[in-house]
C-alpha positions as CSV (number, residue, x, y, z in Angstrom):
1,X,85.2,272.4,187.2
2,X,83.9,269.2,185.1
3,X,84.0,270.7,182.0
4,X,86.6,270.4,179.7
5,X,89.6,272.7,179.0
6,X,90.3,274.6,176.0
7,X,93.3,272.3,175.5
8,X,91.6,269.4,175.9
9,X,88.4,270.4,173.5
10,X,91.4,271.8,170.8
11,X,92.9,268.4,171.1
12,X,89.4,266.8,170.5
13,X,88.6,268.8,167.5
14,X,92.0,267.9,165.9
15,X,91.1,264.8,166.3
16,X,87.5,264.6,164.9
17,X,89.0,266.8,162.0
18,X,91.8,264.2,160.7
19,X,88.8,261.5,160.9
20,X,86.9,263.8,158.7
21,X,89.3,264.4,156.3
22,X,89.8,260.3,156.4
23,X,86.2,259.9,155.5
24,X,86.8,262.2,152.8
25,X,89.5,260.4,151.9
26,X,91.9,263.5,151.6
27,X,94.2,261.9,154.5
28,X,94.6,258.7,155.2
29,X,96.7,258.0,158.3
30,X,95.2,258.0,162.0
31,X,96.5,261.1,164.7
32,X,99.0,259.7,167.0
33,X,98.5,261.6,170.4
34,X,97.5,265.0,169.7
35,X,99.1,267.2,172.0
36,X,98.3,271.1,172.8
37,X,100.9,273.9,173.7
38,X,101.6,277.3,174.0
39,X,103.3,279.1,171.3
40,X,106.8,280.8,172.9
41,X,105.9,283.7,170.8
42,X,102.4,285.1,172.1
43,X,101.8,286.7,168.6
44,X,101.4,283.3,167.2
45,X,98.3,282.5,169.5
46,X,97.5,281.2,172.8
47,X,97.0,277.7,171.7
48,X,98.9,275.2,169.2
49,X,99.5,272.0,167.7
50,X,102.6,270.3,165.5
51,X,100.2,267.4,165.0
52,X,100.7,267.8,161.0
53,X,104.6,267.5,161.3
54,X,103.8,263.9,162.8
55,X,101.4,263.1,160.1
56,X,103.3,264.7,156.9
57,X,105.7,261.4,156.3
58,X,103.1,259.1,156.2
59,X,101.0,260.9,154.1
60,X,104.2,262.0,151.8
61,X,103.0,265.8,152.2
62,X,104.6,268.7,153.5
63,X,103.9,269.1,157.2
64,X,102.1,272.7,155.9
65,X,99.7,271.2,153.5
66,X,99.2,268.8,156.1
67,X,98.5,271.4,158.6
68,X,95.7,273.3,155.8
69,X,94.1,270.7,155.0
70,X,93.2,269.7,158.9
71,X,92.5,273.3,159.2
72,X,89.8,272.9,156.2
73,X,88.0,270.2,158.6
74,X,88.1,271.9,161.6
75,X,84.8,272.6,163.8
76,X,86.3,275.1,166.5
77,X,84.8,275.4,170.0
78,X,83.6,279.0,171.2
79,X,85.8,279.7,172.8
80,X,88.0,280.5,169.7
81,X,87.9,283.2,167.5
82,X,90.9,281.9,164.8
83,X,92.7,279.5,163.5
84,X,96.2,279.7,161.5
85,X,98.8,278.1,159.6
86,X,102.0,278.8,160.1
87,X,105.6,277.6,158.8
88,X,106.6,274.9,158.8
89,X,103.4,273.0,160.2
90,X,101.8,274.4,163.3
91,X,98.2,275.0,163.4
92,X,97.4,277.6,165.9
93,X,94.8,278.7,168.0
94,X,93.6,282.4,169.1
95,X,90.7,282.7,172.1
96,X,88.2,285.3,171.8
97,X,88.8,288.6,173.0
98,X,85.1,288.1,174.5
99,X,85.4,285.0,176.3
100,X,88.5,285.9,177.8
101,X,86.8,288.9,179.8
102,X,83.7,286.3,180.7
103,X,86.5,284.5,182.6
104,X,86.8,287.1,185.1
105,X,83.3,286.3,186.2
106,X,83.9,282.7,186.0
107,X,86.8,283.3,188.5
108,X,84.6,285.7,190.9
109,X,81.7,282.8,191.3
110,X,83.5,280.3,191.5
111,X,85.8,281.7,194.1
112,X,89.0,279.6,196.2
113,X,87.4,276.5,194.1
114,X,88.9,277.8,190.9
115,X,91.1,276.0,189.4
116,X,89.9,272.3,191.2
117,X,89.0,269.6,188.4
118,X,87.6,265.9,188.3
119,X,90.6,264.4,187.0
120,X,91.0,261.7,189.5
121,X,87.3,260.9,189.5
122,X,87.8,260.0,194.2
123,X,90.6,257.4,192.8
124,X,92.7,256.4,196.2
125,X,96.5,257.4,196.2
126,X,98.7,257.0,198.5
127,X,101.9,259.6,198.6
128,X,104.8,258.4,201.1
129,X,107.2,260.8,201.4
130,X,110.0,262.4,203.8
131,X,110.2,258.7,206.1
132,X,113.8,259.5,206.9
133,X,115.9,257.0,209.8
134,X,114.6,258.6,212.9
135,X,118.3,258.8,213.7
136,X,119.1,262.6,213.1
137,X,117.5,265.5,212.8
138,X,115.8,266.5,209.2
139,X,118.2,268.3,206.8
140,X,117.7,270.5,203.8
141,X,117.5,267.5,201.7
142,X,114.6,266.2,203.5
143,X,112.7,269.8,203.0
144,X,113.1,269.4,199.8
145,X,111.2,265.8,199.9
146,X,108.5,267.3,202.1
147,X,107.8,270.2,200.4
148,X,107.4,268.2,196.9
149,X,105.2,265.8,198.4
150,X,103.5,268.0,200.4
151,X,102.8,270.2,197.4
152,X,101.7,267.7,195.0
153,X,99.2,266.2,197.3
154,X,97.3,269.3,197.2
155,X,97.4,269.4,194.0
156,X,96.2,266.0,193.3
157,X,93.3,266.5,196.0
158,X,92.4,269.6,194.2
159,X,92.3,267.5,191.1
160,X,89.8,264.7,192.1
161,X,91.9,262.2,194.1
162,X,90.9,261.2,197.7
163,X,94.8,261.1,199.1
164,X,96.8,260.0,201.7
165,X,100.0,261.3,202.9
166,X,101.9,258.7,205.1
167,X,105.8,258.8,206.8
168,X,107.1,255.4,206.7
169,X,109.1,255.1,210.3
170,X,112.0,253.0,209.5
171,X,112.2,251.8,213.4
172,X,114.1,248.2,212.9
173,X,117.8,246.9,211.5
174,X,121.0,247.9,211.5
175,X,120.8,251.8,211.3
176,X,119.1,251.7,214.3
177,X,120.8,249.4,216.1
178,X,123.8,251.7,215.3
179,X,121.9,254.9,216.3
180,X,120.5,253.2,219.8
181,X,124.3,252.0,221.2
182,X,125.6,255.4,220.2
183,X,122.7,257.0,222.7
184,X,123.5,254.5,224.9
185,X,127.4,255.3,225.1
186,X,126.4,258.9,225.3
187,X,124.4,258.2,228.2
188,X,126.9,256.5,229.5
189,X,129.4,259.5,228.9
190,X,127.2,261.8,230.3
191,X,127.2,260.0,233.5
192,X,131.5,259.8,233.9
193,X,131.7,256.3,232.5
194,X,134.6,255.9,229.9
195,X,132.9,254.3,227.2
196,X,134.2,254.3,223.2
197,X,132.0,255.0,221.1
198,X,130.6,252.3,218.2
199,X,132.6,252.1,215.5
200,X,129.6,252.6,213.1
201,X,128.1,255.2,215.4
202,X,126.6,258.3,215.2
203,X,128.7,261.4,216.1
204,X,126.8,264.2,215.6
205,X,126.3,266.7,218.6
206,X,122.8,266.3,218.3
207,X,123.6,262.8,219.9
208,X,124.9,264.4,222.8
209,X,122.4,266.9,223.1
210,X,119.6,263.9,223.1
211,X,122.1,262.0,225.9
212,X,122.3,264.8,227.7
213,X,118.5,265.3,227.9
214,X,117.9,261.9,228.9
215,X,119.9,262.1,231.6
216,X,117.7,265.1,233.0
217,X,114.8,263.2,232.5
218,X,115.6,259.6,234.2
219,X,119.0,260.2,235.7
220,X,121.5,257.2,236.0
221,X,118.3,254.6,236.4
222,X,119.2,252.9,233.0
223,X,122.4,252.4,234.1
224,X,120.9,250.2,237.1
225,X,118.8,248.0,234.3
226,X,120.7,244.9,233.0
227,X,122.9,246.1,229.7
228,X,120.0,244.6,227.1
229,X,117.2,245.7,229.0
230,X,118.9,249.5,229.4
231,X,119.8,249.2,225.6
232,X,116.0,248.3,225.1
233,X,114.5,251.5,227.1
234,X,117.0,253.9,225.7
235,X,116.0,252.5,222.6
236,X,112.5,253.7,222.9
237,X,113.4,257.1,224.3
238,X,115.7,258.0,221.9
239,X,113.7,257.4,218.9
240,X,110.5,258.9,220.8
241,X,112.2,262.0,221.1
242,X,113.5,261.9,218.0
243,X,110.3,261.4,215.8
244,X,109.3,264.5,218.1
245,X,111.5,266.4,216.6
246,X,111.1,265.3,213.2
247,X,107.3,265.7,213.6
248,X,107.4,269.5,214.6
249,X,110.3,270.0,211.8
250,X,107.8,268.9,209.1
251,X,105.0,271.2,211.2
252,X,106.9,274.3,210.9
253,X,107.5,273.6,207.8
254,X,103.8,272.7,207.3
255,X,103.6,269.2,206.4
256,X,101.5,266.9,208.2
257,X,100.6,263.4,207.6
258,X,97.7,261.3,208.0
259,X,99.3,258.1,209.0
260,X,102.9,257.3,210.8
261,X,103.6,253.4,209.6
262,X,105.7,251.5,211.8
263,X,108.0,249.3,209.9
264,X,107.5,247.2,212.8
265,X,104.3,246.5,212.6
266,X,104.7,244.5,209.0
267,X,106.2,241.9,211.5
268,X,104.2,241.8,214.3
269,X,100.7,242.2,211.9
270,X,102.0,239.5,209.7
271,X,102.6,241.0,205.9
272,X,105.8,240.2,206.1
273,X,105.1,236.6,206.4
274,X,102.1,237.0,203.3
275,X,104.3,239.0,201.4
276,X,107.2,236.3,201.2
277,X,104.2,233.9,201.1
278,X,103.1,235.2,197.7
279,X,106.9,235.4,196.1
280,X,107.5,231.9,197.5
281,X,104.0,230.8,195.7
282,X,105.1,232.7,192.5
283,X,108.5,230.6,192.2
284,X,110.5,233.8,193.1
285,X,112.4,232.8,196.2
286,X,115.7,231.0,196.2
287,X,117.6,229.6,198.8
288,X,121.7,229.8,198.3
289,X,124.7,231.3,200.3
290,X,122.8,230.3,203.5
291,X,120.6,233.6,202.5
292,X,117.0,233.7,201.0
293,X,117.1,235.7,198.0
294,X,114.4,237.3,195.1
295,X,115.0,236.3,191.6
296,X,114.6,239.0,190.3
297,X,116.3,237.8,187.0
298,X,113.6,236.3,186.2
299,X,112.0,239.5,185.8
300,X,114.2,241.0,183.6
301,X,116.7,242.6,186.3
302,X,120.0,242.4,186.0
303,X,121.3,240.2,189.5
304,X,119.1,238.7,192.1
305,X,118.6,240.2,195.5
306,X,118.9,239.4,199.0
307,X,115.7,239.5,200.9
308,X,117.2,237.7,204.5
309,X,120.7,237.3,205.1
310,X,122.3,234.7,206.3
311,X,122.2,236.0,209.7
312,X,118.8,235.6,210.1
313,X,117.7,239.2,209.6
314,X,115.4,240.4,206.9
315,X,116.9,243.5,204.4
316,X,115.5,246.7,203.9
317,X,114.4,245.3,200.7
318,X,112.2,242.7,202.3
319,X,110.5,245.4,204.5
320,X,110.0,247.6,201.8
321,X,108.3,244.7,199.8
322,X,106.2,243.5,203.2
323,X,105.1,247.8,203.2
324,X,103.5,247.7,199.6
325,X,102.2,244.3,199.8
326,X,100.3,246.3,202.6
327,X,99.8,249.5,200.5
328,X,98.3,247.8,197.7
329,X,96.4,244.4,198.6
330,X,95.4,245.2,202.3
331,X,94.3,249.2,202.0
332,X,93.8,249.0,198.7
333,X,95.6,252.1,197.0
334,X,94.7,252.3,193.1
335,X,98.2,254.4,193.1
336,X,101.4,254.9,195.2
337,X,103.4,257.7,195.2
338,X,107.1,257.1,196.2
339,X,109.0,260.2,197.0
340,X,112.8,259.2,197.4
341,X,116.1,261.0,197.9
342,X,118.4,260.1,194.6
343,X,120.6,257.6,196.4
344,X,117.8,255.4,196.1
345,X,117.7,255.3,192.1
346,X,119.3,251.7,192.0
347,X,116.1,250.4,194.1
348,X,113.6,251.0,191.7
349,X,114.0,248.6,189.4
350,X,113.8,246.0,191.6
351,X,110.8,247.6,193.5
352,X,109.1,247.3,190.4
353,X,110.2,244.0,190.1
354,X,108.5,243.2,193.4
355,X,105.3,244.6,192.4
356,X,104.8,242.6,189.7
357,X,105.9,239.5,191.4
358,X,103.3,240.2,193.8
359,X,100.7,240.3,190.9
360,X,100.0,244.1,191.2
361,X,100.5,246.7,188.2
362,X,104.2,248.1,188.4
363,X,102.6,251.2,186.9
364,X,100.4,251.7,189.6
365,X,103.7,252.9,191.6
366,X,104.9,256.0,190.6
367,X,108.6,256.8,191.8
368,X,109.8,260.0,192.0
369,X,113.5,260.9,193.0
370,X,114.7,264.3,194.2
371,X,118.5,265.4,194.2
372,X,120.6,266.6,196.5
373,X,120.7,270.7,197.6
374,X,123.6,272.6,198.1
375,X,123.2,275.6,200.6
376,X,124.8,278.7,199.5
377,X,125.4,282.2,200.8
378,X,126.2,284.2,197.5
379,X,128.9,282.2,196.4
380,X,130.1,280.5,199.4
381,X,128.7,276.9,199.8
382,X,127.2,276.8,203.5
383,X,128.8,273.2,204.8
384,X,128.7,273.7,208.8
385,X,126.2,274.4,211.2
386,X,126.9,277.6,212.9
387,X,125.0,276.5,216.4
388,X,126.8,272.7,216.4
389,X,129.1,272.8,214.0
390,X,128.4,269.8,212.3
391,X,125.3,269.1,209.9
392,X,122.8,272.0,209.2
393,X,119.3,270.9,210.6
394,X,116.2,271.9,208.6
395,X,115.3,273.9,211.2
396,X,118.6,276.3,211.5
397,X,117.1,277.2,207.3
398,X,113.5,277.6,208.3
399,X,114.6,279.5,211.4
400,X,116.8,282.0,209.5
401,X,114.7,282.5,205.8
402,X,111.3,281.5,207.2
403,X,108.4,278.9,205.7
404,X,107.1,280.6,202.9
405,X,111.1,281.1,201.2
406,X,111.9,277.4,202.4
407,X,108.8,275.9,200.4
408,X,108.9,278.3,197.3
409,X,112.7,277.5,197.1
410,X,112.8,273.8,197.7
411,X,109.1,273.8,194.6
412,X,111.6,275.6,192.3
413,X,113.7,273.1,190.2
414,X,112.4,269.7,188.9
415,X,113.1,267.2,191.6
416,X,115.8,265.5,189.3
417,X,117.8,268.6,189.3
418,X,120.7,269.5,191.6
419,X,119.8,272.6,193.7
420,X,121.9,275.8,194.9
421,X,119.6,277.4,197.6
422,X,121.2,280.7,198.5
423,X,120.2,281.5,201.9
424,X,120.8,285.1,201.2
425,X,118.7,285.8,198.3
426,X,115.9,284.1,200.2
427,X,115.9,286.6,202.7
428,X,115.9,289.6,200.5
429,X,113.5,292.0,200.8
430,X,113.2,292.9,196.8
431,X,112.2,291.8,193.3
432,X,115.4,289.7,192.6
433,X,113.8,287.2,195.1
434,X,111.2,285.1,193.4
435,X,109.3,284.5,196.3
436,X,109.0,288.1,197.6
437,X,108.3,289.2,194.0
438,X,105.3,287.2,193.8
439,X,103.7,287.6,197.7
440,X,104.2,291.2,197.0
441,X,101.9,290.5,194.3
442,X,99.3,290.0,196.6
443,X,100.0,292.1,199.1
444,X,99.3,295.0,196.3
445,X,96.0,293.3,194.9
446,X,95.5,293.5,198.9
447,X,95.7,297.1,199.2
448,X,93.8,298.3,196.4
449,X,91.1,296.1,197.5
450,X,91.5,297.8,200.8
451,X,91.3,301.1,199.4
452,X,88.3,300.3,196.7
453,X,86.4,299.1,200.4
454,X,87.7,302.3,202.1
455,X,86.1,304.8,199.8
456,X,82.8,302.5,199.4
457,X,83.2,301.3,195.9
458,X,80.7,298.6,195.1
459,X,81.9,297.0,192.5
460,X,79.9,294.2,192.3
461,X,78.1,294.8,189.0
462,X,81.4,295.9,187.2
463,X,81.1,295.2,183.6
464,X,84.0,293.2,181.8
465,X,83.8,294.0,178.6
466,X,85.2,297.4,179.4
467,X,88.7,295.2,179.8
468,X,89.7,295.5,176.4
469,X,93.8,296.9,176.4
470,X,96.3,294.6,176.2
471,X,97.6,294.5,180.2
472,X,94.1,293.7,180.8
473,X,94.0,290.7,178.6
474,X,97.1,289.4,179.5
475,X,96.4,289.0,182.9
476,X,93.3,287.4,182.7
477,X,95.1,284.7,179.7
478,X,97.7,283.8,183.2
479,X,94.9,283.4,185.5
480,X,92.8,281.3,183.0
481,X,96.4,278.6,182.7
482,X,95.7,277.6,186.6
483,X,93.0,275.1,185.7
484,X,95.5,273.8,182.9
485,X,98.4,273.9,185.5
486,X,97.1,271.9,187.8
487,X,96.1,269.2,185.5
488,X,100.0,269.1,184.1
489,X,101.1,268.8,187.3
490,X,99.2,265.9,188.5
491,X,99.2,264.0,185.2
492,X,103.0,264.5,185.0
493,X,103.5,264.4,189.0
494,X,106.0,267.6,188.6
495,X,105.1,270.2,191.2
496,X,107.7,272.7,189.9
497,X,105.8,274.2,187.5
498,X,103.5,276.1,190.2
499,X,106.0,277.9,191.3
500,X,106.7,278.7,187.5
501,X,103.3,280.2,186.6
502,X,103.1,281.9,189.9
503,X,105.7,284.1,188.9
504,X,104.2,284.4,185.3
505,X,101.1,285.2,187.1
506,X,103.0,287.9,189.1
507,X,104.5,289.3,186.4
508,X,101.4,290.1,184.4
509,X,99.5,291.9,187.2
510,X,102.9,293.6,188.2
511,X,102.6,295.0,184.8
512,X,99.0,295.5,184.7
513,X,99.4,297.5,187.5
514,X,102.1,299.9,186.4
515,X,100.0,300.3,182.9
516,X,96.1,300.4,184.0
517,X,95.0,302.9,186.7
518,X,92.5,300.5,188.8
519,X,90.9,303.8,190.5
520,X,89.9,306.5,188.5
521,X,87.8,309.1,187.5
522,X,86.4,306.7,185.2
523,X,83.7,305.0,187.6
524,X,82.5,301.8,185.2
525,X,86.6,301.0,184.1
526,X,87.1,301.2,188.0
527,X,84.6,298.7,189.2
528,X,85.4,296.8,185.9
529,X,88.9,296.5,186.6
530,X,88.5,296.2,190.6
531,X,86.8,292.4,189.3
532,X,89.7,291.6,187.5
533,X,92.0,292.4,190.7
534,X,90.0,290.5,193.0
535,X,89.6,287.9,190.1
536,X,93.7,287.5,190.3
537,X,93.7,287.9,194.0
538,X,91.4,284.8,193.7
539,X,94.1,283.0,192.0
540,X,97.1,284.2,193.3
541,X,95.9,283.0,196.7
542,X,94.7,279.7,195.7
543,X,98.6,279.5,193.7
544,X,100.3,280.2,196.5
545,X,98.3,278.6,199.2
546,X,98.5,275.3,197.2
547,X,102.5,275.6,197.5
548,X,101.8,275.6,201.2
549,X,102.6,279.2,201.2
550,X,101.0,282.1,202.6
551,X,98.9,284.9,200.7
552,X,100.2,287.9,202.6
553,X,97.8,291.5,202.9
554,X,100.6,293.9,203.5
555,X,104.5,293.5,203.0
């Protein structure tokens, strides 16, 4: 779909209609950014504009004069059949009552590609996402993560963008270091030796567990293997088996990735060393404390930071630097997508930082934080595992709700806001739970399909124009907004609002369906409205399958 929305056209007339005016001479002052919505009251239209209450102070009119005397210049697309003023300002837009049924057909031919634009013209983007310490099993926190990424990538791949997902293995420093000599006291333990724990260790059961496993697997041969060399080869197993587990985590929750970066490999591939090369070159590297640090001041931060301590030992920071220098000027990603947990807020300004000091955009990487989630069931807040009795894995909440709830739930809020997923609700079988009201959806467009193919109804040259009540048209104005959806969400880089107009979505044929008989008597408003219900199964399919979910026949 290359052509351009209603929206957009609306926002192009607008445009061309204050110019005109200006060459008139009736108003004077350029449009800022003219911008499109919908009307909370669908009386008023389906389309409109407050551009006038931006122009009425510089032009020392009311914002409704304003607003007629754009509307007196206005050359409107065909899609529209009128235009309106209304108090104080707004200009708004209806669609034709014709061109809305001609949208069924445009759904039918254009089938699952419905919906996919040109916006990102093949542009390469890179979304990293998930890349937690392969030192403990993913939690619900890290769902959440993997199902926003996950979800806008196909969105932004539907929209034009060739697109990368990537896990960035955090597999050197200090966490890890903590993480292998727990495993290695386990081990230890598991085998009779009395060995305390680190002080900074990990204590989880899962630790146990993972001991426990390796000794089935090699016995007590580590423990014959000098203490480095042992700590070395546990090392390796351990975090093996962990990213193991994290990778068929993410796969039942259906994410997948094109690339696993080692953090590792900035080191022993060199971008590291180029990296620091290029801030050293720049003037950005200081020497004090016996530590190498970024002046960041100089870039309008607030306090410089560390890149090696005095130790010797490069920071996270450093790495993460070393990774985009890689992202950017060796694969050549026109954007990055950063998809964080919210206790990495305070690094972004000095990630941007970075990026400029490296000579690259800083709005070229987009960062996108996600808060925490709170399990619930009902009103009890969910704290323990029941099988361990320490942290709640992922898996326990994909195991007990299933995908489909896990993805719909964790797409539900904007990623800055805090989350209460009830594990109960999830799992309940009616219309109080979002995600079973709107597959039930299709599982009914499903079975009058069936039944339309069991009594032989060909409904292939249906004629629209018979859809003329007011169900009818309202369904077919919520599947026409998925084109417009998709666009929002990967200009804005918000993937919560699928979830949103899937439930609008289900809503509309829900009611469509309790107020229009599909199969009746009536053998032309049959195969008519049989188009519009494979029309929305069209794109309630492609809504829910770009959320990762599944589009199920019977329920």
């Amino acid at each position: 779909m290359n052509e351009l929305l209603v929206k957009q056209k609306l926002a192009l007339c607008l445009q061309q209609a204050v110019l005109a005016a200006q060459q008139q001479g009736t108003l004077v002052t350029m449009p800022p950014e003219v911008i499109i919505e919908h009307p909370q009251n669908p009386g008023h239209g389906d389309f409109a504009s407050g551009l006038a209450l931006k122009l009425a102070r510089s032009m020392k009119m009311s914002p409704l004069a304003v607003a007629h005397k754009i509307s007196e210049y206005l050359s409107l697309p065909p899609e529209i059949d009128k235009v309106s003023v209304v108090s104080p300002g707004f200009i708004n837009f209806t669609l034709r009552d014709e061109w809305l049924k001609e949208q069924v057909e445009t759904i039918l031919n254009a089938g699952e590609s419905y919906g996919n634009l040109d916006l990102g013209k093949g542009s390469l983007v890179q979304v990293e996402f998930v890349s937690a310490n392969p030192t403990g099993p993913l939690h619900v926190g890290h769902g959440r993560g993997a199902v926003l990424g996950s979800t806008l990538t196909n969105i932004l791949a539907a929209a034009g963008y060739l697109v990368e997902k990537e896990y960035y293995v955090n597999n050197m420093g200090a966490q890890i270091d903590n993480f292998t000599r727990s495993l290695y006291a386990r081990y230890q333990q598991c085998l009779g030796r009395e060995v305390t724990m680190p002080s900074e260790g990990y204590l989880g059961n899962y630790m146990i567990d993972l001991a426990q496993e390796i000794v089935s697997e090699y016995g007590n041969k580590l423990l014959n293997l000098p203490q480095e060399e042992a700590i070395t080869k546990i090392s390796e197993i351990g975090l093996e088996k962990m990213m193991a587990g994290i990778k068929e985590d993410l796969r039942l929750l259906r994410v997948d990735f094109e690339r696993w970066f080692s953090e590792r490999s900035l080191y022993e591939e060199g971008q590291y060393n180029k990296a620091m090369a290029i801030l050293q070159g720049g003037g950005y590297v200081a020497k004090r404390e016996n530590a190498i640090w970024f002046e960041s001041t100089s870039l309008g931060e607030d306090k410089d930071n560390v890149l090696v301590r005095s130790d010797g030992s490069p920071t996270y920071f450093a790495s993460d630097i070393a990774y985009h220098y890689n992202k950017f000027m060796e694969r050549r990603f026109h954007t990055v997508i950063n998809i964080w947990g919210a206790d990495h807020q305070g690094h972004i300004p000095r990630m941007k930082a970075a990026i400029r000091a490296l000579g690259i955009d800083p709005e070229q990487l987009k960062i996108i934080t996600y808060q925490l989630v709170t399990l619930r069931r009902g009103e009890e807040i969910v704290k323990l595992s029941k099988r361990s009795g320490d942290i709640i894995s992922l898996r326990e909440v994909i195991d007990e709700v299933g995908v489909d709830a896990c993805r719909f739930i964790f797409l539900s809020r904007s990623a800055d806001s805090q989350m209460d997923f009830d594990i109960e609700l999830a799992k309940r079988q009616s219309v109080e739970n979002p995600v079973y009201y709107v597959q039930y959806a299709h599982a009914r467009i499903a079975s009058i399909l069936r039944l339309a193919e069991q009594r032989v109804i060909d409904y292939s040259q249906g004629d629209v124009s018979l859809l003329s009540t007011e169900p009818e048209l309202t369904l077919i104005r919520r599947l026409i907004l998925l084109p417009e959806s998709m666009e929002d969400i990967a200009t804005t880089l918000q993937p919560h609002y699928l979830p949103y107009y899937a439930q609008d979505l289900a809503t509309a044929f829900h009611s469509f369906y309790k107020q229009c008989r599909v199969i009746s008597q009536n053998e032309a408003l049959t195969k008519a409205r049989l188009k519009l219900v494979k029309a929305s199964q069209i794109v309630l399919a492609k809504t829910l399958h770009l959320m990762g979910m599944t589009a199920p026949e019977k329920m």
